[in-house]
C-alpha positions in Angstrom: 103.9 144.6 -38.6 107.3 143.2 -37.5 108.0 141.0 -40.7 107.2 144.2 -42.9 108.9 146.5 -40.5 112.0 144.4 -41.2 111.3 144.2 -45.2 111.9 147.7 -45.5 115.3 147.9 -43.3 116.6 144.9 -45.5 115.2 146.6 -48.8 117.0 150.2 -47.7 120.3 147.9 -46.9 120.3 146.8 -49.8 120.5 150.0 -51.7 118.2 148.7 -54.2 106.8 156.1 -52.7 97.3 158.4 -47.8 97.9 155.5 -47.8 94.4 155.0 -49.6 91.3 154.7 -46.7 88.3 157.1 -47.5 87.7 160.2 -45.4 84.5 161.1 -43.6 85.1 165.1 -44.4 87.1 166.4 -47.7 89.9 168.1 -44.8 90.8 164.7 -43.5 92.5 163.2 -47.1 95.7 161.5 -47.1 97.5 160.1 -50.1 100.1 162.8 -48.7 107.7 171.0 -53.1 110.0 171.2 -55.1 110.6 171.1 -59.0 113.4 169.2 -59.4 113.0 165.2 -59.5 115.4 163.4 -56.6 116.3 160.2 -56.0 117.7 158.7 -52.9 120.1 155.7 -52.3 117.0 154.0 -50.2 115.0 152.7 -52.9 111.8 150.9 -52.2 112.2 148.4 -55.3 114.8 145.5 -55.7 116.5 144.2 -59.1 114.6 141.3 -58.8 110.9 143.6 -58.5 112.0 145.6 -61.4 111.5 145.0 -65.4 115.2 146.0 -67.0 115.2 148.3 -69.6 115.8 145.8 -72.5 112.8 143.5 -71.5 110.2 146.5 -70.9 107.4 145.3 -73.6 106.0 147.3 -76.0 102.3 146.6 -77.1 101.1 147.0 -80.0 98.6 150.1 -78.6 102.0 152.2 -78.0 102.1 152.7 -81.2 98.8 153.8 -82.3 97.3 157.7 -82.6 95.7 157.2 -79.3 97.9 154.6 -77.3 95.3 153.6 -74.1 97.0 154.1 -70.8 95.1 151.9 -67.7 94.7 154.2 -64.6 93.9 152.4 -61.2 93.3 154.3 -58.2 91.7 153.5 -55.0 89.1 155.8 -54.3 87.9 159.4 -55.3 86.5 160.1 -51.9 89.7 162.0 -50.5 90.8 165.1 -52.4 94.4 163.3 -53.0 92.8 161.1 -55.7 90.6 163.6 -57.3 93.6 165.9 -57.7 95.9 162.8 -58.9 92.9 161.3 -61.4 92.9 165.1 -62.7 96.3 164.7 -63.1 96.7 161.8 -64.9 94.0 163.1 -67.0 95.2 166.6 -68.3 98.4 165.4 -68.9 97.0 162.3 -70.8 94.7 164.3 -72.9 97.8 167.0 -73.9 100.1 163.8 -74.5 97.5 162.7 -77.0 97.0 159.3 -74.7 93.5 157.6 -74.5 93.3 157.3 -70.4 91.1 155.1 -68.5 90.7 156.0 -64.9 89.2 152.9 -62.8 88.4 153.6 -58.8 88.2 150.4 -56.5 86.2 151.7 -53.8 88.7 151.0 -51.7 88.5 147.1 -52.0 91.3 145.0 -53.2 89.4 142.6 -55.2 87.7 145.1 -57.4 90.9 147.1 -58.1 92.2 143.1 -59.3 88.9 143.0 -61.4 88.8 146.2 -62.3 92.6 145.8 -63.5 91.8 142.5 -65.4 89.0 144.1 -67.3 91.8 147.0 -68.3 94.2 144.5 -69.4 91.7 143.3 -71.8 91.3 146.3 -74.3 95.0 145.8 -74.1 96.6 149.2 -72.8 100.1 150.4 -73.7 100.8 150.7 -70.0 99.4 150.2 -66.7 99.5 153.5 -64.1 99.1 151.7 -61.0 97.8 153.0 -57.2 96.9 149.8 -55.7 94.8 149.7 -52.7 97.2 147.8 -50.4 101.4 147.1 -50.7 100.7 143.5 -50.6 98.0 142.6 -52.5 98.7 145.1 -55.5 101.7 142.3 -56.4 98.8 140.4 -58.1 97.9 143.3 -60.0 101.1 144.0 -61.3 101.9 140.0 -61.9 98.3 140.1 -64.2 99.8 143.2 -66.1 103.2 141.1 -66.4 101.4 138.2 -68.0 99.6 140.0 -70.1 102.8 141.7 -71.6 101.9 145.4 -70.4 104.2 147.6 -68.5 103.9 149.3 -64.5 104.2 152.4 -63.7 103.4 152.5 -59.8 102.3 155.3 -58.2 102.6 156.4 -54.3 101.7 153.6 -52.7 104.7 151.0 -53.0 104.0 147.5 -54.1 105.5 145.0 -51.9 108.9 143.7 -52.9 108.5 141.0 -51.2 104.7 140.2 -52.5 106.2 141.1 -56.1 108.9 138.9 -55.6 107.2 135.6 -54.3 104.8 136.0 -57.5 107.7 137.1 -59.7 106.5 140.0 -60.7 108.0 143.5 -61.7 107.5 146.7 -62.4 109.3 149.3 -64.5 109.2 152.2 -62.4 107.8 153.8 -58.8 107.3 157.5 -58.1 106.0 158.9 -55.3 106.8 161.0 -52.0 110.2 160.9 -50.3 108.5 159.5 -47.2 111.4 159.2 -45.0 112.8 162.7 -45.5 109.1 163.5 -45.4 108.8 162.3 -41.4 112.7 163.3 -40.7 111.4 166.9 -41.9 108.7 166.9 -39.5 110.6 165.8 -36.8 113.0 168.6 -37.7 110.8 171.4 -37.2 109.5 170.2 -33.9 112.8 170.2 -32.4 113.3 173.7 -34.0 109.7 174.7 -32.7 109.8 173.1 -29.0 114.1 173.2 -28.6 116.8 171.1 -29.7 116.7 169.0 -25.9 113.3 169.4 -25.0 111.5 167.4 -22.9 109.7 165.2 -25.8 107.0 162.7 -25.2 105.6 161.7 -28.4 102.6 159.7 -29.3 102.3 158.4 -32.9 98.8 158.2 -35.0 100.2 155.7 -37.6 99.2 152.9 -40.3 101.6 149.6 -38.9 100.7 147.9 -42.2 101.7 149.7 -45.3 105.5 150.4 -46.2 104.9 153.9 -47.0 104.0 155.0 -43.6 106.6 152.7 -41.7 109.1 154.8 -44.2 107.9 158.2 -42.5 107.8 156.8 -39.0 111.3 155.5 -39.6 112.5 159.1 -41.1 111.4 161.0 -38.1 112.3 158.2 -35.3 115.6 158.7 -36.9 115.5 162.4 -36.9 114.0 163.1 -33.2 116.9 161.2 -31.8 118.7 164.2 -32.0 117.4 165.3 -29.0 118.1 163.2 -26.0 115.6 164.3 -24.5 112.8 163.1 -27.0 110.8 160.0 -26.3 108.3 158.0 -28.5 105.6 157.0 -25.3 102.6 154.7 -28.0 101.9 154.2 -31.2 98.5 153.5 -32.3 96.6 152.4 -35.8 94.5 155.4 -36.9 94.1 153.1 -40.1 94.5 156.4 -42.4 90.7 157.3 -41.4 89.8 160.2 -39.6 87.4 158.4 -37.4 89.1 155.6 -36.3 92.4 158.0 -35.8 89.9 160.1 -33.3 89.0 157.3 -31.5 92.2 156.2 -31.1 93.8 159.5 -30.4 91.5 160.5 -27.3 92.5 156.7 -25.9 95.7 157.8 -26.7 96.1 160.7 -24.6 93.9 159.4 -21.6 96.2 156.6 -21.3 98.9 158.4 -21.7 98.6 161.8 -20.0 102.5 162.7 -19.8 102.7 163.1 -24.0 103.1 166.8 -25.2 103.7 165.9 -28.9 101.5 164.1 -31.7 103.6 162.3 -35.0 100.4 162.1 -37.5 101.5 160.0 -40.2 98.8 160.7 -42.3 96.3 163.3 -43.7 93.4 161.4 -42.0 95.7 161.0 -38.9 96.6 164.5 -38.2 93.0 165.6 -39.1 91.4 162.9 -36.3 94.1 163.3 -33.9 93.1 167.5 -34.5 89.6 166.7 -33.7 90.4 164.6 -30.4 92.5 167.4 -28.9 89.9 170.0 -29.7 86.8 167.3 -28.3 89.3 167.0 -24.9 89.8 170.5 -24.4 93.5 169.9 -24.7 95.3 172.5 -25.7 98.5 171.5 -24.4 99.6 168.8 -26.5 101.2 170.1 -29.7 100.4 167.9 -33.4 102.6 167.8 -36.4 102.7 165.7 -39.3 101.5 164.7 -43.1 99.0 167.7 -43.7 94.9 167.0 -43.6 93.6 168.9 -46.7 93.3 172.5 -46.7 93.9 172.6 -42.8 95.0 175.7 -41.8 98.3 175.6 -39.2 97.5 176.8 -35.8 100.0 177.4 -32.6 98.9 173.9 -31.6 98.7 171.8 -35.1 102.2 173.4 -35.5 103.6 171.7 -38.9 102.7 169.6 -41.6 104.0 168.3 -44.6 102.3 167.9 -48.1 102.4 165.7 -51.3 101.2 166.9 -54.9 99.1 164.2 -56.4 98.0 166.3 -59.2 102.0 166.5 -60.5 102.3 162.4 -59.4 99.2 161.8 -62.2 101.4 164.7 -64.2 104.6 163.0 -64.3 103.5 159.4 -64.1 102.2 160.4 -68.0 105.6 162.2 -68.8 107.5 159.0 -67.9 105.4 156.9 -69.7 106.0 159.3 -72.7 110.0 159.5 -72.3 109.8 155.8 -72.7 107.7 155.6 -75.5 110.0 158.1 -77.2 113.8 156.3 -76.3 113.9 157.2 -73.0 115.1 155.1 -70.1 112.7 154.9 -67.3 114.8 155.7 -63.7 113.6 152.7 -61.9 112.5 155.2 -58.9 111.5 158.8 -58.4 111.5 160.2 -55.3 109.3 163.6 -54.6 110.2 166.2 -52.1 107.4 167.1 -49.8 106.5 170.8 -49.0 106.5 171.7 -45.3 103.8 174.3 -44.1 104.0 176.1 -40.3 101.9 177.7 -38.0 100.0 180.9 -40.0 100.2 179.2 -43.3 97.5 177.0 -45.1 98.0 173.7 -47.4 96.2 174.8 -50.6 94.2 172.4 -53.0 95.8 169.3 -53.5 98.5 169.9 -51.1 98.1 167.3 -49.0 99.6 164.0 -46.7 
């Protein structure tokens, strides 16, 4: 956790986007606005991760009727990737693109397999989701070999990982996930009071750079208040279960916390459940919205991602390239915040 903890602070330094585990209920979906396209000075790639503009390779399927676009995804299981896969698929089909959407179940291997078997029928491009940050570098490095361009997708690709295997990629879009926790963090203080007495567990994922990003944004942003403190953090491993379980052990070792930091949609909707199983209605939750979740005076604020428009404008990139374009090397998404009252509708999600 440490060594990739420090990977992101160096990458951010240097100026140069859930999470993918299935859900046991369609509320409990992660990966978790605005129209505009923003970038930030914190980029998650490095000039050594990325493929510059006059050595992105063209193959030969670019330029036929139908060029074939590769689509990997982790799972279908949570609402986030059905809505993306749609994504990806309507705007594929009105681009006049020939799109293959491959799911790995989740497993790192098969996504590797399933990406090798892609890179066979020789694609135009590869729209990339991978599983994990670490091991989707050997995705990307088979797609490098094989002369086919990355377009990555939410979940970052290591730069390290991509580095050590010299691999690149031409592009990353995804969620502006430390602005995304810093919003969060935000609204709580203007919810409980700018120097409220804050003790606040977190429901997090240590192992993926994504999440480390949002935990980052909102450590940063809570420190505002002098009076905020974060007590734990525990591994809800971006499953609803496991963040239950760890939630109620959570709370009953830690009776003095009053706030919950779910980093995930699967997070916030476990950590819901183990407040409602304890009876506890004292402890207030915010963070990266469950699916479809309505906001209540005690799950108190959420923000959302649009994977539907991340499939969308994965395929309009692609497209600008293919006609001249210049591919930015990263696009950052704003995130849409919901409050109590309100409800995060289909595909709105963390």
């Amino acid at each position: 956790m440490k060594r990739l903890y420090l990977l992101v602070l160096v990458v951010m330094l240097m100026g140069v986007s859930a999470c993918s585990a299935p859900a046991s209920t369609p509320a409990a979906d992660d990966s978790a606005g605005a129209s505009a396209e923003t970038t930030t000075t914190e980029s998650t790639t490095t000039e050594s991760t990325l493929t510059q503009p006059g050595d992105i390779p063209r193959p030969e399927a670019c330029d036929s009727e139908n060029p074939f676009i590769a689509v990997a995804l982790p799972n279908l299981t949570n609402p986030y990737y059905v809505a993306m896969k749609q994504g990806f698929e309507d705007a594929a089909a009105e681009a006049g693109f020939d799109a293959e959407v491959q799911v790995a179940n989740n497993d790192d291997a098969e996504q590797l397999a399933q990406v090798q078997a892609m890179l066979q029928k020789n694609p135009c491009a590869l729209a990339l989701n991978g599983v994990k940050s670490e091991p989707a570098a050997a995705l990307v490095k088979s797609a490098n070999d094989a002369g086919v361009p990355v377009f990555t997708v939410n979940v970052i690709v290591s730069p390290e990982a991509m580095a050590d295997q010299g691999a690149t990629i031409v592009q990353y879009l995804g969620a502006d996930n430390k602005e995304g926790g810093a919003q969060i963090a935000r609204q709580i203080l203007g919810d409980l009071g700018a120097e409220a007495e804050l003790k606040i567990g977190f429901v997090t994922e240590p192992d993926e750079v994504p999440t480390l990003l949002r935990d980052e944004g909102f450590e940063e942003a809570i420190a505002a208040d002098p009076n905020a403190e974060v007590v734990a953090k525990v591994d809800g491993n971006v499953k609803p279960d496991d963040s239950l379980q760890v939630t109620t052990e959570l709370l009953q070792g830690n009776p003095d916390i009053n706030v919950i930091f779910a980093n995930t949609g699967p997070a916030a909707y476990g950590a819901l459940q183990a407040l409602q199983s304890l009876g506890n209605t004292d402890v207030k939750l915010y963070g990266f919205c469950a699916s479809e979740e309505p906001l209540t005076e005690q799950y108190r604020g959420c923000v959302a991602q649009e994977p539907y428009d991340y499939g969308v404008r994965v395929i309009g990139q692609i497209q600008s390239w293919l006609d001249g374009g210049t591919p930015e090397p990263e696009i950052l998404r704003p995130l849409k915040l919901f409050s109590t009252g309100e409800t995060p509708g289909p595909g709105e999600v963390g």
